[in-house]
Backbone as CSV, one residue per row, in Angstrom:
resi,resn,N_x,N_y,N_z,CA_x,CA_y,CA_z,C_x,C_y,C_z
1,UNK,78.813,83.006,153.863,79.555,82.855,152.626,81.038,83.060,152.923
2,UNK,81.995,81.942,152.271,82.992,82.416,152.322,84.008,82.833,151.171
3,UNK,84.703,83.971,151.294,85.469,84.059,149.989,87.289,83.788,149.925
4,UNK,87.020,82.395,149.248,88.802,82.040,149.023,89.458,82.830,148.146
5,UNK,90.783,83.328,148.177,91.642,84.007,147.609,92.813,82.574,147.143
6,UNK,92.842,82.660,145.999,94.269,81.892,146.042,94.498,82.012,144.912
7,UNK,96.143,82.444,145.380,97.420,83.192,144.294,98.807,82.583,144.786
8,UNK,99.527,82.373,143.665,100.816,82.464,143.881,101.674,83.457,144.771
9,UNK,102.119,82.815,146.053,102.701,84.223,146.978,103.883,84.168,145.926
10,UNK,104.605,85.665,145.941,106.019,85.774,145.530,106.841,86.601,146.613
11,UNK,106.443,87.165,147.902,106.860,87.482,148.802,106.009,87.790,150.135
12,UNK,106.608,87.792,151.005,106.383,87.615,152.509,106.719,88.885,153.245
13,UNK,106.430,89.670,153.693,107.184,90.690,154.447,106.407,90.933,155.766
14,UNK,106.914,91.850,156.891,106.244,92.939,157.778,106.342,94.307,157.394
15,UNK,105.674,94.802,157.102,105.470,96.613,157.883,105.500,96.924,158.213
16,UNK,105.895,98.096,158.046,106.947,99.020,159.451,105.597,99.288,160.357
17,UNK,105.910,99.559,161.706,104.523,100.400,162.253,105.237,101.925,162.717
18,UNK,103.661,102.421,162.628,103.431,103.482,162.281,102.883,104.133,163.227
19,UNK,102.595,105.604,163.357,101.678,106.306,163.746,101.598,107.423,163.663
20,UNK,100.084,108.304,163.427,99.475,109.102,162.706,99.433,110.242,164.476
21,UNK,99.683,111.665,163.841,99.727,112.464,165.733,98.819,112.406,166.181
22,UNK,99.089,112.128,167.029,97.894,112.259,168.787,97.312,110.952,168.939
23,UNK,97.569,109.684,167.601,97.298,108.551,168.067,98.257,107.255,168.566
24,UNK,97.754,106.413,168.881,98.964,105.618,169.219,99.538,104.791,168.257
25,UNK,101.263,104.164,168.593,101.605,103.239,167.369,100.724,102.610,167.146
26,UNK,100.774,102.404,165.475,100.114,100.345,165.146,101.221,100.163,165.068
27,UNK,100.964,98.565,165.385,101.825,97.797,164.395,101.367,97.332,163.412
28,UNK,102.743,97.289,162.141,102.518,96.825,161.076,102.373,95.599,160.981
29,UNK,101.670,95.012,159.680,100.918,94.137,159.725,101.635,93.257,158.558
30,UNK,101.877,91.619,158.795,102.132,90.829,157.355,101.922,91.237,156.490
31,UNK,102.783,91.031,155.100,101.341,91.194,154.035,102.288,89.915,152.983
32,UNK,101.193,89.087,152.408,101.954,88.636,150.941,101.961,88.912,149.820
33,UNK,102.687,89.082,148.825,102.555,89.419,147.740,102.284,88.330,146.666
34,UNK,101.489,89.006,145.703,101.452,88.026,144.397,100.910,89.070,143.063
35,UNK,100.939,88.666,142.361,100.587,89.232,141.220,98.868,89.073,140.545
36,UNK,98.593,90.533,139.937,97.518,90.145,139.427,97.265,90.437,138.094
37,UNK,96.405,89.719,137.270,96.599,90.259,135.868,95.612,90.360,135.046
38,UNK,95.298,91.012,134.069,93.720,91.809,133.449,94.162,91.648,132.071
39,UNK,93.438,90.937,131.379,93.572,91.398,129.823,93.137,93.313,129.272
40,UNK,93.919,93.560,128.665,93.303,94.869,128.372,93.238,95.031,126.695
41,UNK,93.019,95.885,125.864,93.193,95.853,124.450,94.404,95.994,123.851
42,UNK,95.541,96.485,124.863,97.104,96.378,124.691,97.684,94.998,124.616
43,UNK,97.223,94.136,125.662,97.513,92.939,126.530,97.642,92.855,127.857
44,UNK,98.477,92.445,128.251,98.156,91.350,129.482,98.758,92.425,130.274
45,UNK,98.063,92.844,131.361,98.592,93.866,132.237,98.759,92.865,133.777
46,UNK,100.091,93.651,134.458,100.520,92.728,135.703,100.878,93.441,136.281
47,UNK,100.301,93.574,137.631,100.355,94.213,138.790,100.365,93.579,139.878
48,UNK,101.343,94.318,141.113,101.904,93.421,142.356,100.121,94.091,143.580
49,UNK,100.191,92.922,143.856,99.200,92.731,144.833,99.614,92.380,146.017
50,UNK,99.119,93.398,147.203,99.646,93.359,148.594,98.229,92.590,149.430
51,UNK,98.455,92.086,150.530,97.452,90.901,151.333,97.463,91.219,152.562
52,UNK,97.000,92.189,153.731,97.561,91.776,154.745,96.740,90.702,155.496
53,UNK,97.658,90.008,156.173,97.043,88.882,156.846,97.600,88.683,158.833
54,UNK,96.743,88.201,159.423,96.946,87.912,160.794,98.513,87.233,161.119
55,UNK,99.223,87.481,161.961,100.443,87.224,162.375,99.937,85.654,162.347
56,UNK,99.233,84.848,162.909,99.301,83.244,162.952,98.876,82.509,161.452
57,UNK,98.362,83.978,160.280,98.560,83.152,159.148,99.855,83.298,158.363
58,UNK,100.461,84.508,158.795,101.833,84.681,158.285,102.802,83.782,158.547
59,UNK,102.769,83.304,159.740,103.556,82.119,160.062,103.638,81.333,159.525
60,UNK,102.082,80.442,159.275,102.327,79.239,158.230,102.510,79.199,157.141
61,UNK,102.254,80.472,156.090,103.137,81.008,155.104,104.048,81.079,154.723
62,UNK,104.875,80.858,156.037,106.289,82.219,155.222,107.198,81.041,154.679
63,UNK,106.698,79.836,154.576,107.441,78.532,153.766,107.005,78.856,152.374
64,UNK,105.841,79.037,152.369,105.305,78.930,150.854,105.449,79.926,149.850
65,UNK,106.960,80.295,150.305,106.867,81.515,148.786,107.129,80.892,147.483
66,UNK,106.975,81.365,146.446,106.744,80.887,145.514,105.774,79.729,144.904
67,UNK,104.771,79.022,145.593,103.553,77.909,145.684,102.760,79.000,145.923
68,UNK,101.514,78.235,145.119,100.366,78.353,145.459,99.812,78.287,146.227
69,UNK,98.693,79.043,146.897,98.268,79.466,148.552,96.495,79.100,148.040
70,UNK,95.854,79.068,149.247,94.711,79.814,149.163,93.949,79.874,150.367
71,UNK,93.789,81.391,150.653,93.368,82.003,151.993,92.033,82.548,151.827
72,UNK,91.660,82.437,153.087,89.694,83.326,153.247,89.765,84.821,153.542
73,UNK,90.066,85.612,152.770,89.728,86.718,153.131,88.413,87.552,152.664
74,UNK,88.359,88.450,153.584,87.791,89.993,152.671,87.876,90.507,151.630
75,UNK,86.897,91.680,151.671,87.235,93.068,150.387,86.712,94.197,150.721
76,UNK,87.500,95.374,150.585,87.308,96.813,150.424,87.816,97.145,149.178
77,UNK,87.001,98.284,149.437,87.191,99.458,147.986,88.262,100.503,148.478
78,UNK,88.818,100.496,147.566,90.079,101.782,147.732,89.799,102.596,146.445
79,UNK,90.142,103.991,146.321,89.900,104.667,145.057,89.544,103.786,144.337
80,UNK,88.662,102.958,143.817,87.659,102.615,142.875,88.082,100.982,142.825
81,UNK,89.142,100.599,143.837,89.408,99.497,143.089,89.402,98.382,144.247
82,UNK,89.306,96.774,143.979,88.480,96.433,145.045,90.240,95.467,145.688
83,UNK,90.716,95.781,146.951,91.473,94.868,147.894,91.001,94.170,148.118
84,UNK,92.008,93.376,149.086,91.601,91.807,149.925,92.356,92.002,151.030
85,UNK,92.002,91.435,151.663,92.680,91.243,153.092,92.222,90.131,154.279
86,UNK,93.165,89.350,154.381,93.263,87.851,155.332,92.493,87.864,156.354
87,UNK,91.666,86.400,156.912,90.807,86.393,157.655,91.806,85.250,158.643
């Protein structure tokens, strides 16, 4: 099975890398941004959504800010709520 993601990117970045003691640097990883949005009983709630994705999909990306994308990624759970992240 595969699962497509596709959102409007509104930005492109890298991440700093990092590292946690006694292990070694990562490096930081692409990520794109886009927005996501939930009806609630207030209205329309909008929240920025982070992506990270493989350095050879960031590449062919980093034209398409502002267009519509759509990538195969993953999902994890973070405190209760479900990410994505680029295949």
């Amino acid at each position: 099975m595969k699962l497509i993601l596709e959102f409007k990117v509104e930005n492109i970045f890298k991440a700093k890398d990092f590292e946690k003691e006694g292990e070694p640097i990562k490096i930081g990883k692409w990520k794109l941004q886009g927005f996501s949005s939930r009806e609630t009983a207030e209205g329309k709630q909008m929240s920025l959504v982070d992506v990270s994705v493989p350095d050879e999909v960031a590449y062919k990306l980093k034209e398409q800010v502002g267009k519509t994308v759509s990538i195969e990624v993953g999902t994890f759970i973070n405190n209760g709520r479900v990410g994505f992240y680029g295949l």
